[in-house]
Rosetta silent file (secondary structure, phi, psi, omega in degrees, C-alpha in Angstrom):
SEQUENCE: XXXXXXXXXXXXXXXXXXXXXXXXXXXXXXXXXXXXXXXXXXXXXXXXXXXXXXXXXXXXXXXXXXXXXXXXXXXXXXXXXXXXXXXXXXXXXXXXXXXXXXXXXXXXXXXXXXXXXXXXXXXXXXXXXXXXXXXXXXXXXXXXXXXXXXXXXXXXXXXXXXXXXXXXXXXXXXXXXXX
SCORE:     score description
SCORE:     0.000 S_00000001
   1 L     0.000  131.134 -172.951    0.000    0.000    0.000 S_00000001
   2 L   -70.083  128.232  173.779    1.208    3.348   -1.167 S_00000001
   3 L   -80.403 -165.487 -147.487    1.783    6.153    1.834 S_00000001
   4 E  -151.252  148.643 -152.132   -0.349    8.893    1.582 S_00000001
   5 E  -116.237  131.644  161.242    1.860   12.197    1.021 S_00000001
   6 E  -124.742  122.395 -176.571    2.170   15.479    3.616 S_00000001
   7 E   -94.448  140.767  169.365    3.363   18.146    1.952 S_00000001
   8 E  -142.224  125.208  159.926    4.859   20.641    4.684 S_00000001
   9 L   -73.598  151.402  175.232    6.419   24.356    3.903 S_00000001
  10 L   -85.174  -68.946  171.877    9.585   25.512    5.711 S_00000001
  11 E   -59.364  126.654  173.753    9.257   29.113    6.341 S_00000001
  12 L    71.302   20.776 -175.029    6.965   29.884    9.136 S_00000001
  13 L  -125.709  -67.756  160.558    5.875   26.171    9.458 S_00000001
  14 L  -113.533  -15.997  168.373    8.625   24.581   10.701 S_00000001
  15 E  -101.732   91.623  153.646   11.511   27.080   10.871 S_00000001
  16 L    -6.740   46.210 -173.542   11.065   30.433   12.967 S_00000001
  17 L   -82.576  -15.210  173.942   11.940   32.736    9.837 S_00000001
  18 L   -90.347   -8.782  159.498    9.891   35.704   10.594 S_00000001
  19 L   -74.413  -22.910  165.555   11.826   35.848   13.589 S_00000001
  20 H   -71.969  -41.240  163.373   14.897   35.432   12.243 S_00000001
  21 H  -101.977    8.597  168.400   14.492   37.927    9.603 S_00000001
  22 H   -85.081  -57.703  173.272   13.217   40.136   12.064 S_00000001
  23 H   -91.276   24.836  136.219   16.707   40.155   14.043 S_00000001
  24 L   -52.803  -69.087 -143.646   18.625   39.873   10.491 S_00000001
  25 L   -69.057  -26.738  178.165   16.486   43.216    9.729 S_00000001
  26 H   -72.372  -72.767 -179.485   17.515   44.806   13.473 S_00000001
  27 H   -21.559  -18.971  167.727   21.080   43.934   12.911 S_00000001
  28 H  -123.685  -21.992  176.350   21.547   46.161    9.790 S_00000001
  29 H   -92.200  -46.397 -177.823   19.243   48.974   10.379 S_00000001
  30 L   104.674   -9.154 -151.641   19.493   49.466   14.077 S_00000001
  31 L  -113.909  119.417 -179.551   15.715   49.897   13.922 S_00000001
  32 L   -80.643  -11.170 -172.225   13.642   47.923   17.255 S_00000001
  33 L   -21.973  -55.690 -140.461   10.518   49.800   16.206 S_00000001
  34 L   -97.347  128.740  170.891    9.085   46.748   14.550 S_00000001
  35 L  -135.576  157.072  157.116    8.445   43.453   17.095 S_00000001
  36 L   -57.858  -37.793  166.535    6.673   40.363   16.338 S_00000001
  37 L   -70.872  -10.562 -177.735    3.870   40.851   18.928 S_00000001
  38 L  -126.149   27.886 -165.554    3.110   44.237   17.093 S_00000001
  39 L  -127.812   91.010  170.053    3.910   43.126   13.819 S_00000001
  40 L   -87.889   18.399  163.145    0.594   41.717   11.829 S_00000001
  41 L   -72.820  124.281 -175.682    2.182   42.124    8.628 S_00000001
  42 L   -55.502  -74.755  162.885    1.961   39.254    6.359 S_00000001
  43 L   -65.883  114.220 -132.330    5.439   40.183    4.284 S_00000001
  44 H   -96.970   28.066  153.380    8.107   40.665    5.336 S_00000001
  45 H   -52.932  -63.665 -149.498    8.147   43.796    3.102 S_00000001
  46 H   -91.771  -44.640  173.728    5.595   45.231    5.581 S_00000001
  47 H   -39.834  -57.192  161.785    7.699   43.797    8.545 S_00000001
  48 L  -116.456  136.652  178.210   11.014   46.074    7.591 S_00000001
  49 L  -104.568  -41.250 -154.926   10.227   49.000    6.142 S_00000001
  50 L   -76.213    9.171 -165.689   13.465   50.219    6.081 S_00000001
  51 L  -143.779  126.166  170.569   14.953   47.363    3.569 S_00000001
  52 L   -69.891  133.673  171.405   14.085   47.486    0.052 S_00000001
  53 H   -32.502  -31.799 -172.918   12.689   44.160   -1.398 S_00000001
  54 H   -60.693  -49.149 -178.798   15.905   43.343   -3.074 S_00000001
  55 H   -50.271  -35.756  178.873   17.400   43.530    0.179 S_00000001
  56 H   -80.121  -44.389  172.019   15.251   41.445    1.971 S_00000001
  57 H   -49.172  -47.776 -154.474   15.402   38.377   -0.891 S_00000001
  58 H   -77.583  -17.911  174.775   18.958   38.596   -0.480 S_00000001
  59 H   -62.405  -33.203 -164.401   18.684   37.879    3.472 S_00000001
  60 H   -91.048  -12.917  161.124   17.803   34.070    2.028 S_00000001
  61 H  -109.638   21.300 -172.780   20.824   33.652    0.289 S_00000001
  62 L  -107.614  135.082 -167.854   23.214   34.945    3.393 S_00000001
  63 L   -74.398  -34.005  178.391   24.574   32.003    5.288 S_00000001
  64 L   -51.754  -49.323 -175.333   24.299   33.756    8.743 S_00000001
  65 H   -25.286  -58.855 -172.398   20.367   33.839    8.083 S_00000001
  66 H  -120.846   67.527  163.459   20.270   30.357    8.785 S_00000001
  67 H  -127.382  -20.655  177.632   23.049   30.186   11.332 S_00000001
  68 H   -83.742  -44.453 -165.271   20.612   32.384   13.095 S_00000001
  69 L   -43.210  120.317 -159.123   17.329   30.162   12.044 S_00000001
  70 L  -134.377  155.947  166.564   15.826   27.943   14.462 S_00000001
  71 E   -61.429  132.702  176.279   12.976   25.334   14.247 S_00000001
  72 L   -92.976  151.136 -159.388    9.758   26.223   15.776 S_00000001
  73 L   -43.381  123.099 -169.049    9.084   24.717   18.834 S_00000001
  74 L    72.513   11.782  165.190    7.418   20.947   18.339 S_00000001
  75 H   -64.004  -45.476 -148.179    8.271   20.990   14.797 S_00000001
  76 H   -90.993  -26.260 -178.381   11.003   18.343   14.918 S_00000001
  77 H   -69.372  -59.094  166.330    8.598   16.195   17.054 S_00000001
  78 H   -21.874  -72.745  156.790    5.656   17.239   15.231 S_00000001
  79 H   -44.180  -39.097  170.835    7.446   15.663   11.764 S_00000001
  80 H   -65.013  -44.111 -179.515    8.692   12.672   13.956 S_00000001
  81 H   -34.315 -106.200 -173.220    4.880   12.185   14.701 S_00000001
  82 H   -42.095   -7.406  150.782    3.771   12.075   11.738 S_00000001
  83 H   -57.883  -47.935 -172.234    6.858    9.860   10.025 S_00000001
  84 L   -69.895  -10.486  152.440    5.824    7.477   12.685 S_00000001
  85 L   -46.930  -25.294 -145.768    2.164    7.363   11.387 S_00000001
  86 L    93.009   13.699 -166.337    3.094    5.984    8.409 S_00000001
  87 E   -91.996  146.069  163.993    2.718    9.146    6.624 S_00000001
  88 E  -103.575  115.476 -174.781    5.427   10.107    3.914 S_00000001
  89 E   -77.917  131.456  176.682    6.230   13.242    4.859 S_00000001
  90 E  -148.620  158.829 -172.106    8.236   15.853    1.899 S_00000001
  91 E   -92.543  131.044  149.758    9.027   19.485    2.123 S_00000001
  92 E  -109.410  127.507 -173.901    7.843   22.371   -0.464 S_00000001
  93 E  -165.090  135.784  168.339    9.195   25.479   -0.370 S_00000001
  94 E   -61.338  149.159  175.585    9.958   28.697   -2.095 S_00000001
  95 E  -160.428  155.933  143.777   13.738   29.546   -2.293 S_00000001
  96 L   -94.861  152.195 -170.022   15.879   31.228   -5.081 S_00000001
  97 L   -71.986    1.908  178.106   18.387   29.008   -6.358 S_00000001
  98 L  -102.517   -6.331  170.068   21.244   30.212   -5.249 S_00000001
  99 L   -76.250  -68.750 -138.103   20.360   30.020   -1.431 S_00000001
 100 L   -83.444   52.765  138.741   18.830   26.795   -1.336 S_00000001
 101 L   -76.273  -32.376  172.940   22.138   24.900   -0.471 S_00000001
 102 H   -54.873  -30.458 -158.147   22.008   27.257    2.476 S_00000001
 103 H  -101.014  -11.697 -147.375   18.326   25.913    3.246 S_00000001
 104 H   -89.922  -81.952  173.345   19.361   22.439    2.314 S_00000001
 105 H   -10.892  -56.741  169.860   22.006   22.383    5.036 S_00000001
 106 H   -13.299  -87.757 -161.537   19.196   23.436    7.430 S_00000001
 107 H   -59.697  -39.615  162.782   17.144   20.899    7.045 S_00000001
 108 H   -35.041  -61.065 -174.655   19.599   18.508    6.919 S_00000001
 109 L   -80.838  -12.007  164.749   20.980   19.757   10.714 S_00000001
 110 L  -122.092   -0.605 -165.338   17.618   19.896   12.015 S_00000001
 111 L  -152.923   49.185  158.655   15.203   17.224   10.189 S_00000001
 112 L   -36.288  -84.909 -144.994   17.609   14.553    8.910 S_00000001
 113 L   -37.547  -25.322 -176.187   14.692   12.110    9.003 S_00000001
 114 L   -90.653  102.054  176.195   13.086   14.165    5.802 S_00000001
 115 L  -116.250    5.247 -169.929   15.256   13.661    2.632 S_00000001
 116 L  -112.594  113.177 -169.213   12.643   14.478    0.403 S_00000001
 117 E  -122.386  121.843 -157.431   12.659   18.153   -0.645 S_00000001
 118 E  -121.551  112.318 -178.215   10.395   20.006   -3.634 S_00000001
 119 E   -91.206  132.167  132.737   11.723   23.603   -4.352 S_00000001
 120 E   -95.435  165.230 -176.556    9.685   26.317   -6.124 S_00000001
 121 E   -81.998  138.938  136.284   10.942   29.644   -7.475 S_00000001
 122 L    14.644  129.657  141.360    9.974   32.678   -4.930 S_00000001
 123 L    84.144   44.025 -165.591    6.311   33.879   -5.989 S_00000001
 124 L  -136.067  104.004 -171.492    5.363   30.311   -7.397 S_00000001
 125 L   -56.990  146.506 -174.682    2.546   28.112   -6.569 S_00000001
 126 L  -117.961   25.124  150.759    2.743   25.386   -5.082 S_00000001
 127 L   -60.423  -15.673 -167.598   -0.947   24.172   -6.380 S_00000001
 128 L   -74.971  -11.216 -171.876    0.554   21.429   -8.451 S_00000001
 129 L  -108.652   97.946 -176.538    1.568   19.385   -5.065 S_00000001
 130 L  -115.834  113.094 -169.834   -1.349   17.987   -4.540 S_00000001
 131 L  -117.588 -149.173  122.847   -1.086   15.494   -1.609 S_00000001
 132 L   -42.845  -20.374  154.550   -3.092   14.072    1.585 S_00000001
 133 E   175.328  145.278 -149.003   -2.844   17.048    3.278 S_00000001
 134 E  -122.948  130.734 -166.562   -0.908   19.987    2.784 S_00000001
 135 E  -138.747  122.006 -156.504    0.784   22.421    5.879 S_00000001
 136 E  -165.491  113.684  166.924    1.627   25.825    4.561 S_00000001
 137 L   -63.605   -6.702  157.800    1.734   29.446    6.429 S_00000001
 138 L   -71.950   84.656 -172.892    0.600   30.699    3.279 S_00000001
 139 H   -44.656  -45.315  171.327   -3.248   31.185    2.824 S_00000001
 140 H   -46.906  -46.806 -178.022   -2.822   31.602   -0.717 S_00000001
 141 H   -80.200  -11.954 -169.389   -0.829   28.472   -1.502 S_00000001
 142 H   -92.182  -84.434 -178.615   -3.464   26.415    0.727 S_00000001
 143 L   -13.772  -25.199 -174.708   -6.436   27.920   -1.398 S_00000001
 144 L  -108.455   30.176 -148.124   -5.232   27.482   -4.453 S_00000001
 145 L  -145.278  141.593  171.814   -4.016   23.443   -3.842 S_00000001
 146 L   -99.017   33.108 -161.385   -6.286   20.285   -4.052 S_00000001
 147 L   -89.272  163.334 -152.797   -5.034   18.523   -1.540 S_00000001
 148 L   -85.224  -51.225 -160.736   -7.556   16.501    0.674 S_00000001
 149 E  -121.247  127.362 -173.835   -6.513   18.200    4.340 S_00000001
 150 E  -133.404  118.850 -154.103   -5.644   21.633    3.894 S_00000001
 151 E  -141.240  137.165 -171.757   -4.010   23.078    7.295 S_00000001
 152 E  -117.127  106.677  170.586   -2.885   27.238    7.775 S_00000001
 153 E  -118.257  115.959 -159.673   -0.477   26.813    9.996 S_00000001
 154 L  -121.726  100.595  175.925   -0.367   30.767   11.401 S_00000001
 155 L   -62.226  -40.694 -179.648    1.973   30.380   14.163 S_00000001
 156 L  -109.366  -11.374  172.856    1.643   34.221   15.005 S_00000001
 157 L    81.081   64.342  165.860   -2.320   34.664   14.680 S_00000001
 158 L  -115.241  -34.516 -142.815   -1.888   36.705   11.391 S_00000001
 159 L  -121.025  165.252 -155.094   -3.726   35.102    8.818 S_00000001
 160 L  -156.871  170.125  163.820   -7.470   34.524    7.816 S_00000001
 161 L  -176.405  146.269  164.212   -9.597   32.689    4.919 S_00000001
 162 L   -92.062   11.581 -172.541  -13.071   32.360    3.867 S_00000001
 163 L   -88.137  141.027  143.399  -12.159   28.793    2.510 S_00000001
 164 L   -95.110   41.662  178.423  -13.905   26.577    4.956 S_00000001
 165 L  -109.643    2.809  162.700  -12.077   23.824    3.687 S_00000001
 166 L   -97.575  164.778 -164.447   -9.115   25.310    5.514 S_00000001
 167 E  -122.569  129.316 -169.338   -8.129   24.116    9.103 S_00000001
 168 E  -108.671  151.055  160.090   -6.584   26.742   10.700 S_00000001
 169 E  -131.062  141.851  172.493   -3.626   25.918   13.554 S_00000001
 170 L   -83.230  -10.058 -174.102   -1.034   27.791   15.745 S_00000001
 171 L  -174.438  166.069 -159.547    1.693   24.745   17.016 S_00000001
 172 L   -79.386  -67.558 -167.367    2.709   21.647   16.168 S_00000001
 173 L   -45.064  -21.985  160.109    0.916   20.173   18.786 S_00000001
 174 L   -66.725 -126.286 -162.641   -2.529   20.854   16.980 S_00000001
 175 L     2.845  -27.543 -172.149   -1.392   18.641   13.841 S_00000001
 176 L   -83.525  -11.922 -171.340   -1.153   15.788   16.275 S_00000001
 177 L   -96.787  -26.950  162.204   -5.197   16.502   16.816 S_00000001
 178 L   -46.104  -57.383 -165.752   -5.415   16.666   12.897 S_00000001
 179 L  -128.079    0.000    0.000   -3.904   14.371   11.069 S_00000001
């Protein structure tokens, strides 16, 4: 019998990246204005003001970024969980290509167990990965995807939809009541 496929994004699903590109963004500007608990901006455009888009893509190709980058909290269990279901678990995620050796290393140092990795380019849907259920901080990418279990995993209480076919969660520990 064939294992039934969970698709899971990397930024802001299982890796702590708006924090991390929050104290990238203090670290060159100087500017504390901006916190996470005050920050309900979706992009992280809206997040730093003070850094031009280019500037901010380019945080994703700088190897400190993810020397800083940490898994969020019950992610590596959360993923053990579910390996231990029987589920085959595979990563999707945007990157530009010249970075993701940078993200590959990551994942590697924190989620050995996962060897299966699906890149798209930056601003690229990720409807065509259509699995058993799909885990993605991105409202957009869950809406527009056929996948049977469709789960917004908003970590910071930012994000909204009018699909009710999405199941919205906040921690890892909710996925264990899901799937």
């Amino acid at each position: 019998m064939q294992k039934k496929i969970i698709y899971v994004d990397v930024d802001d699903t299982i890796a702590e990246t708006r924090r991390a590109v929050l104290e990238f963004y203090r670290d060159m500007t100087k500017d504390y204005t901006t916190g996470l608990a005050t920050s309900k901006e979706f992009s992280y455009q809206g997040m730093c003001p003070k850094m031009t888009r280019e500037q901010i893509e380019n945080i994703f190709i700088d190897l400190d970024f993810f020397r800083k980058l940490k898994p969020i909290d019950g992610a590596v269990e959360g993923l053990t969980y579910l390996l231990n279901k029987g589920y085959d678990v595979r990563f999707c995620t945007a990157h530009k290509p010249e970075g993701r050796l940078f993200k590959d290393v990551w994942l590697n140092t924190y989620f050995p167990m996962i060897s299966k990795v699906n890149y798209v380019d930056v601003y690229e849907s990720k409807k065509d990965y259509r699995g058993y259920a799909f885990i993605d901080d991105g409202v957009h990418h869950l809406e527009e995807n056929q996948s049977n279990i469709k789960i917004l995993f908003d970590n910071y209480d930012i994000f909204s939809s009018d699909d009710k076919s999405i199941i919205k969660i906040n921690n890892w520990t909710q996925i264990r009541e899901v799937l």
